[in-house]
C-alpha positions in Angstrom: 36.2 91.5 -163.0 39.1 91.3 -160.4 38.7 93.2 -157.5 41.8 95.2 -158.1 40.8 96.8 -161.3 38.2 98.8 -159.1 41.5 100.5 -157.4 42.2 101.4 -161.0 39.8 104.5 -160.6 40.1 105.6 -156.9 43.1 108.4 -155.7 43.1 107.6 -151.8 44.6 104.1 -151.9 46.7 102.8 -149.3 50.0 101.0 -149.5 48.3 97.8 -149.0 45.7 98.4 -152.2 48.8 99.8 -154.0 50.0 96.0 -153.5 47.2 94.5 -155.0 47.6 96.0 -158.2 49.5 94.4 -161.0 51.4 97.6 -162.1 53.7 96.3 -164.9 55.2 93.0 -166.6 58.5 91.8 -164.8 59.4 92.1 -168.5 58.8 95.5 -169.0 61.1 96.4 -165.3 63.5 94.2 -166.5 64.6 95.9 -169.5 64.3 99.3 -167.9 67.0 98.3 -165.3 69.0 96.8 -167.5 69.5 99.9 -169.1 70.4 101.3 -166.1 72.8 98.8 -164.7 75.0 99.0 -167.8 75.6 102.6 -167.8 75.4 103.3 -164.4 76.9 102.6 -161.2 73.7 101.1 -160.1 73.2 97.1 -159.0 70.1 94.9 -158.5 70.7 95.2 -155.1 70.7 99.3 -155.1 66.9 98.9 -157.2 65.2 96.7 -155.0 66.1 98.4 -151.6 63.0 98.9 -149.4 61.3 95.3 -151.4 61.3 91.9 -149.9 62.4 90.6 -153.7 65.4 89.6 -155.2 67.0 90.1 -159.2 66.1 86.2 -159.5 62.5 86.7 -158.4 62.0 89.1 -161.8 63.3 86.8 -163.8 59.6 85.1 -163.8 58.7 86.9 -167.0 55.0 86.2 -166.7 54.7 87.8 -163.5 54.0 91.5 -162.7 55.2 94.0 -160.7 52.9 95.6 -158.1 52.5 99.6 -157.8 53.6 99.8 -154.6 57.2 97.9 -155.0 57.0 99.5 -158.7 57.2 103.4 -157.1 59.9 102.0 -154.6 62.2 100.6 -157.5 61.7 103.6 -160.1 62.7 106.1 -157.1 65.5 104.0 -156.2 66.6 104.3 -160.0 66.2 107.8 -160.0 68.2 109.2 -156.2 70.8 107.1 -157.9 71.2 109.2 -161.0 71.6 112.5 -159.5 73.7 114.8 -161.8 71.2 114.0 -164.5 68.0 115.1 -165.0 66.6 112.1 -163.7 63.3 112.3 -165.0 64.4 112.4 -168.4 66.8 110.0 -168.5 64.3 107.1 -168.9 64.1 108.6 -173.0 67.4 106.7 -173.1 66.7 104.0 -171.6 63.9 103.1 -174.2 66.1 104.2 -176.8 67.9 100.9 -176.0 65.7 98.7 -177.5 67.4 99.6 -180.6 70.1 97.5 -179.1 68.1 94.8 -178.5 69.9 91.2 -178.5 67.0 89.2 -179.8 67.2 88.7 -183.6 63.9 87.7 -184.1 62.5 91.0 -182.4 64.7 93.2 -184.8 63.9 91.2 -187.6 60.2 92.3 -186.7 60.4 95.3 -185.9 62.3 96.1 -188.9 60.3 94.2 -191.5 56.8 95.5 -190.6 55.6 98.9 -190.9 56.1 101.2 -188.8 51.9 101.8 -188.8 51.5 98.3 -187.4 54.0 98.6 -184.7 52.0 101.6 -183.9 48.6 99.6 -184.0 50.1 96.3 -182.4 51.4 98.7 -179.6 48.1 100.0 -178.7 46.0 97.0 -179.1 48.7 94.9 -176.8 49.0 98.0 -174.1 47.1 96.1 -171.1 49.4 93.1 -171.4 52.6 94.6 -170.1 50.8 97.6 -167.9 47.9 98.8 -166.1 49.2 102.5 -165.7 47.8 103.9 -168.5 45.0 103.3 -171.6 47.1 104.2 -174.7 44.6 105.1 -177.5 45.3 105.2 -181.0 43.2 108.5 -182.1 44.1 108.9 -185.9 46.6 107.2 -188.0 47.5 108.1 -191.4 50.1 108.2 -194.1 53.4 108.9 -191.8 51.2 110.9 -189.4 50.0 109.3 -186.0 48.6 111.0 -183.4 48.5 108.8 -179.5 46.4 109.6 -176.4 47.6 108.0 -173.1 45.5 108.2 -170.2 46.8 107.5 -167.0 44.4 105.3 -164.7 43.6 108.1 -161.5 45.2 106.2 -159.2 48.7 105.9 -161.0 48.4 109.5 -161.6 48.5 110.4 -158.1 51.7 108.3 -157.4 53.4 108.5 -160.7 57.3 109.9 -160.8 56.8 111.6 -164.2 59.5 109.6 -165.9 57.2 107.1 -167.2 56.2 108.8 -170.6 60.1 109.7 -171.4 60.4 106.1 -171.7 57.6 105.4 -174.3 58.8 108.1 -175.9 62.1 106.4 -176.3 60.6 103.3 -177.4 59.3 104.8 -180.2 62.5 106.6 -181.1 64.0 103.0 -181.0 61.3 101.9 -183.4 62.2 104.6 -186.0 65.9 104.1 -185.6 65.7 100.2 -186.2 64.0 101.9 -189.7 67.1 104.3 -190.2 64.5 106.7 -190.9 66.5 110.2 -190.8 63.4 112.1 -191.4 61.1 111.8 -188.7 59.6 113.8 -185.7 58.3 112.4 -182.4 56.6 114.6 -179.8 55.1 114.8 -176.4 52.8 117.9 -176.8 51.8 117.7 -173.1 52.1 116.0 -170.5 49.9 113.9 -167.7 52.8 114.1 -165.3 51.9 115.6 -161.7 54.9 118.1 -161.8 54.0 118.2 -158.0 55.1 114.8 -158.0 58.6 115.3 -160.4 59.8 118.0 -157.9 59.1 115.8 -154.4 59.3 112.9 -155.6 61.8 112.1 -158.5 64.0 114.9 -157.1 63.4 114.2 -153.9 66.9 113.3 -153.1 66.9 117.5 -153.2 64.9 118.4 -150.5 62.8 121.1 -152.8 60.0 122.8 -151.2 57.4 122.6 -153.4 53.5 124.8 -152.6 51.3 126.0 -155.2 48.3 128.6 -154.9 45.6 129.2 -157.0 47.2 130.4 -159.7 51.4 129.0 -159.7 53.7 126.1 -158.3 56.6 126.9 -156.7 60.3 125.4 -155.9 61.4 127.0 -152.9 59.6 130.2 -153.1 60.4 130.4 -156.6 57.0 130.0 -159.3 57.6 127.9 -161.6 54.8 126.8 -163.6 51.6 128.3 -164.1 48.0 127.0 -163.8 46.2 127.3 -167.3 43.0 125.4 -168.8 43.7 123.7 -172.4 41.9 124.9 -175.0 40.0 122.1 -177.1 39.0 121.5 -180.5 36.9 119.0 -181.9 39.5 116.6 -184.5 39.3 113.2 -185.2 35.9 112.7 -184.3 36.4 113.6 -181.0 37.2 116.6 -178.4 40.9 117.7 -178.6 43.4 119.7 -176.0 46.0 121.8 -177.4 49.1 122.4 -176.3 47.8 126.3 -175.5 46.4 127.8 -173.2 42.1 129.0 -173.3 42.3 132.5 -172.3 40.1 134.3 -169.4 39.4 131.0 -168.3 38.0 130.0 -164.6 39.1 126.3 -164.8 42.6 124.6 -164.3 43.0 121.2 -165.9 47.0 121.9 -166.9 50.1 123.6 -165.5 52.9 125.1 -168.4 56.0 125.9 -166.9 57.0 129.8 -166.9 60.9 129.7 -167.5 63.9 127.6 -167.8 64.8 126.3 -164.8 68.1 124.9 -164.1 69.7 122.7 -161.2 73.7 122.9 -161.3 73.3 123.8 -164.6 71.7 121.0 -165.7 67.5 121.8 -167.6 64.9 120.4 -165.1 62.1 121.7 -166.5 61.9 123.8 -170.2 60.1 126.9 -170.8 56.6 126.1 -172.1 56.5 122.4 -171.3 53.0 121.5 -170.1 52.2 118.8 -167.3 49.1 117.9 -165.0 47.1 117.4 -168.3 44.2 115.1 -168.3 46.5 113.1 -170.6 49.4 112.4 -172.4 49.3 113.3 -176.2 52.1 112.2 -178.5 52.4 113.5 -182.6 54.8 112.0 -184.7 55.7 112.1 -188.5 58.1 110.6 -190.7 58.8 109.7 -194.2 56.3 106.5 -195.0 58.9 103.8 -196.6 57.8 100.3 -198.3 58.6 97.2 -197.5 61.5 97.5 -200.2 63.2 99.6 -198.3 62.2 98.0 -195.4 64.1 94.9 -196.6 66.6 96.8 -198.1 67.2 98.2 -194.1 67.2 94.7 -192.7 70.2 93.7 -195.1 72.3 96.4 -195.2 74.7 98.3 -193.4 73.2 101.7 -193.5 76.0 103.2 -195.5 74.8 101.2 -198.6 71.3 101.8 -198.5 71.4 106.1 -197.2 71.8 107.4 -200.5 69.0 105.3 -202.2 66.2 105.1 -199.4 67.0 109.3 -199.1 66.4 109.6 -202.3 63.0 107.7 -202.6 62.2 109.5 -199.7 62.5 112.9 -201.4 60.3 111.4 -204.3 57.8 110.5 -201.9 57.5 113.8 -200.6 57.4 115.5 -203.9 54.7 113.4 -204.6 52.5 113.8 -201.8 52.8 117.4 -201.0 51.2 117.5 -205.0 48.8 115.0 -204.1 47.7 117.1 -201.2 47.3 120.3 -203.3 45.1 117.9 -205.3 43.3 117.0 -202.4 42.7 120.5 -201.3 41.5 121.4 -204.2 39.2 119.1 -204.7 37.8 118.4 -201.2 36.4 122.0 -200.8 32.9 121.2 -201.8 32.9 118.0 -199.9 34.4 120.8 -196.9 31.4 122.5 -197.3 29.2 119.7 -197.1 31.0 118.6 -194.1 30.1 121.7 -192.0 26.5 121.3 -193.3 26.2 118.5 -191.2 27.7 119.1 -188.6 25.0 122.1 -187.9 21.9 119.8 -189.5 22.0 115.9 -189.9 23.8 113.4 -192.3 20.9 112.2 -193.9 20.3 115.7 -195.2 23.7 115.9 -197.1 23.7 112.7 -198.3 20.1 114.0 -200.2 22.4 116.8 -201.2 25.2 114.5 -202.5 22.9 113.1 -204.6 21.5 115.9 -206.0 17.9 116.1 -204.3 16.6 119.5 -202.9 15.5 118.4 -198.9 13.3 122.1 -199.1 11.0 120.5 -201.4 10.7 116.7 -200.1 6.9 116.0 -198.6 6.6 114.4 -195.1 7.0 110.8 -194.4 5.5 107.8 -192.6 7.8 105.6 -190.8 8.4 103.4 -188.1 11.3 104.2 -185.8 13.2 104.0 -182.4 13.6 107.6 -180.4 15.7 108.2 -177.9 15.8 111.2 -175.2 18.9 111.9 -173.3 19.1 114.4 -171.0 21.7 115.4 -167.8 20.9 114.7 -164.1 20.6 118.1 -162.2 21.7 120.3 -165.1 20.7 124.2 -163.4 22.8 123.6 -160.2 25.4 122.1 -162.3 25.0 124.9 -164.9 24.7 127.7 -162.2 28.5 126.2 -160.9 30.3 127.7 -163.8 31.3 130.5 -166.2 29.7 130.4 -169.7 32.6 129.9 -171.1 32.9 126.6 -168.9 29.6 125.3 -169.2 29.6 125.4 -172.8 33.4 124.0 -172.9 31.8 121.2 -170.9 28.5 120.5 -173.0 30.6 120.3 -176.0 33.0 118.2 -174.2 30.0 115.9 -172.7 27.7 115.6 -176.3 31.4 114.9 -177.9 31.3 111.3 -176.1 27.4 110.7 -176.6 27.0 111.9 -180.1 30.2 109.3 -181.4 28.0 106.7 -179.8 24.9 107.7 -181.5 26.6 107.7 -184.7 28.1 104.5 -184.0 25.1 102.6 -183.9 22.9 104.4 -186.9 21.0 106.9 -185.2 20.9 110.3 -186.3 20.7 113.2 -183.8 17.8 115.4 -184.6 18.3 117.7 -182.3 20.4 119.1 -179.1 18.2 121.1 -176.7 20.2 122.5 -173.8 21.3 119.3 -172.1 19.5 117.1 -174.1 20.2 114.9 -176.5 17.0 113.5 -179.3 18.1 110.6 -181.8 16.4 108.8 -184.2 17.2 104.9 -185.0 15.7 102.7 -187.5 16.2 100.1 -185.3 15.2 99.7 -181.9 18.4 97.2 -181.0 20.3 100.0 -182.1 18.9 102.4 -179.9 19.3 100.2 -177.3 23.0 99.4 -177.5 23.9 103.1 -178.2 22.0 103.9 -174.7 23.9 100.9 -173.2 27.4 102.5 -174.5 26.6 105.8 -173.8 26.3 105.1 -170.1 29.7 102.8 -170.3 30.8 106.0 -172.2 29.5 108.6 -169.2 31.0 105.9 -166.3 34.4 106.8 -168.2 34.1 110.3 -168.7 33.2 110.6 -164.9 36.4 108.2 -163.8 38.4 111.1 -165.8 36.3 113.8 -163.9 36.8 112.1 -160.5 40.8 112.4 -160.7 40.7 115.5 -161.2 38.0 116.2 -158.1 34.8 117.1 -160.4 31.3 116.1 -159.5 29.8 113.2 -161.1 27.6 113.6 -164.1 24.6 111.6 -164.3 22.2 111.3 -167.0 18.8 109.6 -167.8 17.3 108.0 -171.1 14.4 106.9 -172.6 13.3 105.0 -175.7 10.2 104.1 -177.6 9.1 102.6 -181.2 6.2 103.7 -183.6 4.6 105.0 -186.2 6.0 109.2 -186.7 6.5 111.5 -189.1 9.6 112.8 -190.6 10.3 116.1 -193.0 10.4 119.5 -193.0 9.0 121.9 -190.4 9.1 125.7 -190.4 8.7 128.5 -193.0 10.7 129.6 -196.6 13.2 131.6 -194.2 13.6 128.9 -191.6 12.7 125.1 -191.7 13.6 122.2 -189.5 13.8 118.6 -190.9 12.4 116.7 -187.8 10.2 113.7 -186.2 7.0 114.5 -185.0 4.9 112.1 -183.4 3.3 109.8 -180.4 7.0 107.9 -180.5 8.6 111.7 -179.4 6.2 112.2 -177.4 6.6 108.8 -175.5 10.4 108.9 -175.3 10.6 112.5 -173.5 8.4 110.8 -170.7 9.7 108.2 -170.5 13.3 109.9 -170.3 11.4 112.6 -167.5 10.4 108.8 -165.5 13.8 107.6 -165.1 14.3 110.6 -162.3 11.0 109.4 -160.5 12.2 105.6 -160.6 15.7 106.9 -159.8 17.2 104.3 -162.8 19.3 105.7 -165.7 17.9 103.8 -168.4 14.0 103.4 -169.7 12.1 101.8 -172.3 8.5 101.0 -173.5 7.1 97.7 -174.0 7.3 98.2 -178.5 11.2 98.1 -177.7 11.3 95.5 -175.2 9.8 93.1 -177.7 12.6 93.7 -180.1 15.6 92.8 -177.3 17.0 89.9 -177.5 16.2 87.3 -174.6 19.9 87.5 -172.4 19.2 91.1 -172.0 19.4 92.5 -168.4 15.9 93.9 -168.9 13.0 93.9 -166.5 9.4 95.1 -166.0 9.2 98.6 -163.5 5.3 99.9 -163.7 2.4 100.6 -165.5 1.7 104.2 -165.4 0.2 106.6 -166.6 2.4 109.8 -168.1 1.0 113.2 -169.5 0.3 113.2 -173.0 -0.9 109.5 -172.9 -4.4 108.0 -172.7 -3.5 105.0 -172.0 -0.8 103.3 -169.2 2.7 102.8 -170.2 4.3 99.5 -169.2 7.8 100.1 -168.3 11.0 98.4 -168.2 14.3 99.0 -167.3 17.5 97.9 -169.0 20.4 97.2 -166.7 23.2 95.8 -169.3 25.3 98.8 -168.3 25.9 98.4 -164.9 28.6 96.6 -163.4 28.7 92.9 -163.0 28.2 93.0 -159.4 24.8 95.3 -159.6 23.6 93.2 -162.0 23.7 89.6 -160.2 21.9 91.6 -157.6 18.9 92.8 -159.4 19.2 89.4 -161.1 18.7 87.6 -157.7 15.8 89.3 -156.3 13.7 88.9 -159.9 11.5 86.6 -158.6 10.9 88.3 -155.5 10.3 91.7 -157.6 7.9 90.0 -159.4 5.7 88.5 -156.8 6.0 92.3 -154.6 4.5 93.6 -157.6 1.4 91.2 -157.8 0.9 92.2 -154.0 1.1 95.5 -155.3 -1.0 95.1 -158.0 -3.7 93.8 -155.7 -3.5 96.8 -153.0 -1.6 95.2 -150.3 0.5 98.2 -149.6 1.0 97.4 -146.3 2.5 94.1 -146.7 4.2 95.0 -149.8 6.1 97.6 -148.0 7.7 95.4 -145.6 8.8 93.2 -148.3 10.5 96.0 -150.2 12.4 96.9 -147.3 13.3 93.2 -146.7 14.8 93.3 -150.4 16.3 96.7 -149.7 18.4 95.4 -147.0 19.3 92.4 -148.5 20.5 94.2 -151.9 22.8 96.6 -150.0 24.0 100.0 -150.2 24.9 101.7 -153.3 29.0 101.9 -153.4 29.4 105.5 -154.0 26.0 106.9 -152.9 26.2 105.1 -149.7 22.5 107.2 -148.4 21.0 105.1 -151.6 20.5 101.3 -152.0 22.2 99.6 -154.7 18.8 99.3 -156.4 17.1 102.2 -156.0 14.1 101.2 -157.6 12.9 99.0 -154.1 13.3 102.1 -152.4 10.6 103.8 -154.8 8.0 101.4 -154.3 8.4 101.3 -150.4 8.1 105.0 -150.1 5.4 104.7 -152.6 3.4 101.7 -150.2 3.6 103.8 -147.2 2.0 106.8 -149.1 -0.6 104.6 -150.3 -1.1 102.8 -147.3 -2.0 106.2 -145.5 -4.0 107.3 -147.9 -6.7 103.8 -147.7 -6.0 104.4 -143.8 -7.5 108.3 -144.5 -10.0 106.9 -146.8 -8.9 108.8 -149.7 -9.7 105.9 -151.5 -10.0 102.2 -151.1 -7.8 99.3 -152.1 -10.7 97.6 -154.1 -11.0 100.5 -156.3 -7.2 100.3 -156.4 -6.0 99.3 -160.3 -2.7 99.0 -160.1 -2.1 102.2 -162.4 0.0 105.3 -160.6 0.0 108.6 -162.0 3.9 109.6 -162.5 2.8 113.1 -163.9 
């Protein structure tokens, strides 16, 4: 991975790490200013004031723009374009691509639906800019429904003109399809409106301050501090453009009033900004690829009347087909909500017509898999009820799409914890290795906005267990019961003691296939267990970096542990700490080595070693096997 793209998630960079980022395609600045030169009395030289560059050095397509030079040029744009509102200007701008001189591009953009534009768009974002992570969440017939997330860093430095722009683009695109009915919205906005008022206005000289609960212009609130409230749609959890009520928690700012400069609208009464993302809605009239053709070869005059009036058909037709739909889908509504409070297994026996109350338990082999949150009470203890739950439904939202992903089934949710069942062991194993990718995400997201880290611990073992119905006639639970649970839960509990974040027993280990960054722990003994666990970690999640390290030292691991094994603690020790200093400190945990698991076994050595000093026991009797509890 290239250095830079770790500067991608940090909110203290300095000009020269701004300079190492590739910000934006020459391609994409290019067409911006372009805009601006035309209707403006704005010149190359007048956009590139404070760079060492020059027009000619843009015109290398396939180069990029860095974030430094990139926040120079876009506030050189805007100063110029005072008597505008200069943030919003940049709508226009990407309303120009309507105007585009290459042929081929309107040809394309014309002939293909406006759905694939859409879904090209989204898949192609990281080609032209590393600002942002547009996500397509949910795409249907003439409904579409974007997330963009801003990267932390480029949300700190960001003007707030930057999603006007895409905003225009999109306009262009439904233009090009003379589609008269359509809607395209920003609901809210990721925009630091701290940054709009000193930075694209700067030229003004505002005063901007904030307190706990406003910002100000000059004295003057205007926007207040509110949390979103969420929803769960689409699979996944949802802000609104509202505001959650008697809440602790600010993740949002919605302006208060109109406010005007010279009589020109800055900012609108109940515009939102400071969200943790962008989120943009748009509708419009779906039209085939006959009038998509028809749009190409006509001057819209000629084609209005018809293409209107197929339009009108169409949405005849599908407001009936949704009363259909409504109608029908009530029952399957129903069973929907079922599962969302049991398991989908349990429906689909419903679907078909069996009665889950009266099945008999089962013997099967499966994967289970225990989940559970790093330092939950203290964590818990830090917020309001209200916030704690907003943030457990938030937090399962990620893990439990990633369970479902890869086949498991959630049995159950107990406090923080998370219990899955897989048919597959491999499964298990890559929905724990996505979850953590998944939790590394979601704390990137919580680091912008200054929130702790969340870490979490998993465990996974395969056996014989028992599935069906626990409970009573009033109450039952469909659930696993067996040595598999058991193991997992321990296992899960061990990943604190070996201070790793993902554990699993020897059955699964078996199953992995052999270029999996997996490796051998301990034997050890846990409660519940009559005999010693051999355990191993899995290590596919971490970065690329951590990874070469742990890889390196293998061999070395392996012949500490056979010193180990055989009771030379003493010796041992000094190894471990020979391998801690070589493997380094941890890059955000700097008190921690990179691989905390050498640390374990040297503090574990010098215990031991004091103990056959003490005679609490010798090293002959010494069998390699340590109690973990």
């Amino acid at each position: 991975m290239p250095h830079w793209k770790n500067l991608l998630y940090r909110t203290d960079l300095t000009d020269k790490e701004l300079q190492q980022i590739p910000c934006r395609s020459n391609e994409n600045s290019l067409a911006v200013w372009g805009y601006y030169c035309s209707r403006f009395d704005i010149t190359d030289e007048d956009i590139l004031r404070g760079t060492p560059y020059t027009a000619d050095d843009y015109l290398k397509s396939k180069d990029w723009e860095d974030a430094y030079h990139a926040r120079i040029t876009d506030r050189n744009i805007l100063w110029k374009l005072k008597g505008t509102a200069v943030h919003r200007e940049p709508f226009k701008a990407g309303r120009q691509f309507f105007n585009t001189k290459n042929t081929i591009l309107r040809a394309f953009l014309r002939l293909v639906s406006i759905e694939k534009i859409i879904k090209e768009a989204a898949h192609t974002n990281e080609k032209f800019n590393n600002e942002t992570q547009l996500e397509l969440v949910h795409l249907g017939e003439g409904y579409v429904v974007l997330k963009n997330t801003p990267y932390p860093y480029f949300k700190q430095i960001a003007l707030g003109h930057e999603c006007n722009f895409f905003l225009g683009v999109m306009e262009a695109v439904f233009t090009l399809h003379r589609l008269k009915m359509h809607q395209i919205r920003e609901l809210f906005c990721s925009a630091r409106i701290q940054n709009i008022i000193t930075k694209a206005y700067g030229f003004l000289d505002w005063e901007c301050s904030e307190d706990e609960t406003c910002v100000y212009i000059n004295g003057k609130p205007v926007a207040e501090k509110i949390r979103l409230k969420s929803v769960q749609r689409f699979g996944q959890e949802f802000f609104l453009p509202e505001a959650e009520p008697e809440s602790t928690s600010v993740n949002a700012v919605r302006v208060t009033g109109d406010f005007f400069h010279n009589d020109i609208l800055i900012f609108k009464k109940g515009e939102i900004f400071n969200a943790p993302y962008c989120l943009y809605e748009a509708r419009w009239n779906k039209t085939g690829l006959w009038g998509r053709i028809m749009s190409f070869f006509r001057a819209p005059e000629e084609d209005a009347l018809s293409v209107e009036e197929l339009e009108r058909q169409i949405t005849f037709s599908n407001q009936k087909l949704f009363e259909v739909q409504d109608a029908l889908s009530e029952s399957e509504r129903r069973l929907k909500i079922t599962e969302v409070y049991t398991r989908k297994s349990l429906v689909e026996k419903i679907r078909d017509g069996v009665d889950p109350t009266r099945e008999t338990a089962q013997e099967k082999e499966m994967a289970v898999m225990f989940s559970d949150i790093r330092d939950f009470t203290p964590l818990a203890e830090s917020m309001s009820p209200k916030d704690l739950v907003r943030f457990l439904n938030s937090y399962f939202n990620r893990m439990n799409e990633v369970i479902h992903k890869h086949n498991g089934e959630i049995d159950k949710l107990i406090g923080d914890c998370i219990m899955a069942g897989f048919v597959n062991s491999r499964d298990a194993v890559q929905a724990a290795v996505d979850m953590k990718k998944a939790l590394s995400q979601y704390n990137r997201e919580r680091y912008s906005y200054r929130l702790g880290l969340i870490r979490s611990g998993i465990g996974i073992t395969y056996g014989p267990l028992v599935t069906g119905n626990i409970g009573s006639s009033t109450k039952m639970d469909y659930t696993m019961i067996g040595d598999p649970v058991n193991a997992s839960s321990r296992l899960e509990g061990l990943t604190k003691i070996y201070r790793v974040g993902l554990l699993v027993s020897e059955e699964v280990k078996q199953t992995l296939p052999l270029d999996t960054a997996v490796r051998f722990i301990d034997f050890t003994h846990v409660k519940g267990k009559a005999h010693p666990l051999r355990v191993y970690e899995i290590f596919e999640y971490e970065p690329e970096h951590v990874r070469e390290k742990k890889f390196s030292i293998q061999k070395d691991l392996e012949a500490a542990f056979d010193m180990y094994l055989q009771g030379r603690f003493k010796e041992v020790g000094f190894l471990y700490r020979d391998l801690i200093s070589r493997v380094g400190k941890h890059t955000y945990d700097t008190d921690r080595c990179a691989d905390p698991i050498l640390e374990v076994f040297a503090e574990r050595c010098s215990i031991l070693e004091r103990q056959v000093r003490k005679g609490l026991f010798s090293a002959d009797e010494w069998d390699g096997i340590y109690s973990s509890g």
